[in-house]
N, C-alpha and C positions, 0 to 999 in steps of 0.2 A: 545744305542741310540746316544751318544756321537759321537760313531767310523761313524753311518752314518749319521748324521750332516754334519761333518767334509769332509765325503768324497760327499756329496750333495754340498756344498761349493767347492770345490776343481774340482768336476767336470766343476761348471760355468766357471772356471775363466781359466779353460785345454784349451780350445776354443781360438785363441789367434785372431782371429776377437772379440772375445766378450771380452779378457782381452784389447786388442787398445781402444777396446769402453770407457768400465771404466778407463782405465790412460786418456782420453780423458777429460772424466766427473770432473776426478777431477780439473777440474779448478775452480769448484763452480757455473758453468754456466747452462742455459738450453740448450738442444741442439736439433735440429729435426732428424726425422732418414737418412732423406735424407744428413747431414752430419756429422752425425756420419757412415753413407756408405762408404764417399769417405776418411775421417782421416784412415777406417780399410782396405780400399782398395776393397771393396766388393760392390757386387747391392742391391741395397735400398729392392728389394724384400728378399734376405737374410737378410738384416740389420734388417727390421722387424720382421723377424723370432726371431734373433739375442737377440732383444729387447723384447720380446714377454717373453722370456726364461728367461730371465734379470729382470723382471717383476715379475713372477713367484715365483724367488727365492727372492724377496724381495730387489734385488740389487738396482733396480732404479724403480723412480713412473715417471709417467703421469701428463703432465702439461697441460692446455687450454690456451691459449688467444687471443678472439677471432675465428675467423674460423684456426688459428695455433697449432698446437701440438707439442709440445716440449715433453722430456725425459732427466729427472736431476737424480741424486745418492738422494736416499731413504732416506736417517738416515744422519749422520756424524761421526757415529759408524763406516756405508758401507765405507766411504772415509776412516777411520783410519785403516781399514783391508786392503786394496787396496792399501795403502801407508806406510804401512807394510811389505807387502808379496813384495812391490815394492825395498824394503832395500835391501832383497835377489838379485834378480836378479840385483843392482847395484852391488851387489861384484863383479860382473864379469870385465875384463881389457876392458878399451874401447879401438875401432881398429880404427886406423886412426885420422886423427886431429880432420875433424869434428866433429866426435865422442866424441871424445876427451873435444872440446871447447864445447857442447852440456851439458856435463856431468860436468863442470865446471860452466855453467850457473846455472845449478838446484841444484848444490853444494849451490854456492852462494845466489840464493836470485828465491825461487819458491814459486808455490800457493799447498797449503794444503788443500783442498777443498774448503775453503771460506776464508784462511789468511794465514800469510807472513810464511814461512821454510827456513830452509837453515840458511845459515851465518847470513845473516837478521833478520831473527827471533827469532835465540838465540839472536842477540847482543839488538837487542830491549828487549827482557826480562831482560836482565841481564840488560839493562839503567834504564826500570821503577821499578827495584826491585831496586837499587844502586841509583834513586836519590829519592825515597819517593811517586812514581807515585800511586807503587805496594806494598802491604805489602804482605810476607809468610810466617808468624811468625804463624798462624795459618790458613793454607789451603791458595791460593790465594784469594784479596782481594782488588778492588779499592778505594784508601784513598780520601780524601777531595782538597789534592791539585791533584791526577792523576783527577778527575771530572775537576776543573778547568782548569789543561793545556788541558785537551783534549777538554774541549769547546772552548777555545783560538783556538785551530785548527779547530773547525768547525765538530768534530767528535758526533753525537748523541750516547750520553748513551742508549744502549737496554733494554727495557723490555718486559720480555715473560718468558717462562715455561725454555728455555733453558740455561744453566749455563752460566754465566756472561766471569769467565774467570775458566782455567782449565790448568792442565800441560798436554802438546802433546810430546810424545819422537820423538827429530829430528832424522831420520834414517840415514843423512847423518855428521851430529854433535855428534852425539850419545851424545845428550845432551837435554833437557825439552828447548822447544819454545812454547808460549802462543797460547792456542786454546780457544775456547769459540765465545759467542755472539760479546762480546767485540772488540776481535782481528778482526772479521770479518766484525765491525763496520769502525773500523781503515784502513781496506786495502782499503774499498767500497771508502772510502771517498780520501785517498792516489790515487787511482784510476779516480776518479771524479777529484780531485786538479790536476792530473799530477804529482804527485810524482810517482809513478809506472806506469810500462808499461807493460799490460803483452805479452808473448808470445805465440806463438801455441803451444807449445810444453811443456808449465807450469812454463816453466823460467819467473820471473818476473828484468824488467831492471827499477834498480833502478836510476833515473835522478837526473841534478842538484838542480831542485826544492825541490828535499827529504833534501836537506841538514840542511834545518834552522827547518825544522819538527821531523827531526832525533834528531838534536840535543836538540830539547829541550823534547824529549823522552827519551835521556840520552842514547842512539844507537852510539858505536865508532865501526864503520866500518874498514875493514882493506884497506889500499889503493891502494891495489892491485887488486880488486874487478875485474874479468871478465867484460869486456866494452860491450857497445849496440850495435856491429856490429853483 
């Protein structure tokens, strides 16, 4: 039952209009079928096929609002398989500059379905664990002054069923970056302030307003950081 799991899974993602779909999704966003057509390069009547299949397997749900339909990633499990299997396919040499400067961006500083990856998101863990934000002395855990500096920033503490905060392995750090409710708390709002900008393509550009926010997250960035161009 395992081996056809596996290959039920493996089939969705062969499809490489439907795997553009979900590297698409994982921005954290909703998105309609009509562009998610044009990101895979396909017509909205196949897109909905596309989605339809996508549906099925549990990859992505259905959103309303209002007379609008959107289509987001299912779980945050679906995004950690998708950004997973995505590890693989970076091994390969990027060709050409753009390529290149592309692959350099989402090095540095991308979105994880709903929070910060990359160079970014290790170095932000390793500031709130290194100044008392974060404790992992037993399992992650937000202490009394991370509550405080993050209200100073304006970030709302979550509550709901899903875990607060949690270790994500960075695929391109090959290192644990913060995932959880928390971390996704922190982007929404970096996003809303203008500290982050994100890109089409998942690259997040980190601005100079991130600076006094970083640092009092305890985030030493290196200064070499791929630029906003």
């Amino acid at each position: 039952m395992e081996t056809i799991a596996l290959a039920e899974v493996a089939a969705v993602l062969a499809d490489p209009s439907r795997a553009a779909m979900c590297l698409a999704l994982l921005d954290g966003r909703a998105w309609t079928v009509g562009e998610l057509a044009r990101t895979a390069g396909i017509a909205p009547s196949t897109a909905s096929e596309h989605v339809s299949r996508l549906k099925e397997a549990g990859f992505v749900a259905g959103v309303k609002q209002g007379r609008h339909a959107y289509v987001r990633i299912a779980d945050p499990r679906v995004a950690e398989l998708i950004e997973h299997l995505a590890q693989h396919a970076g091994h390969r040499s990027a060709s050409g500059l753009r390529e290149s400067l592309r692959v350099r961006r989402l090095a540095f500083a991308r979105t994880c379905y709903d929070h910060l990856a990359g160079t970014v998101g290790v170095a932000l863990r390793d500031g709130m664990i290194r100044t008392g934000l974060v404790s992992d002395g037993d399992g992650l855990a937000l202490t009394a002054r991370g509550r405080t500096v993050l209200g100073e920033l304006g970030v709302t503490i979550p509550a709901g069923r899903r875990p607060l905060l949690r270790a994500c392995l960075d695929w391109t750090e090959r290192r644990d970056h913060l995932g959880g409710a928390l971390p996704a708390a922190l982007f929404e709002r970096g996003v809303e302030a203008g500290w982050f900008v994100r890109r089409p393509d998942r690259a997040v550009v980190v601005t100079e307003a991130a600076g006094e926010p970083l640092a009092l997250l305890g985030a030493q960035l290196p200064a070499d950081g791929p630029g906003a161009a």
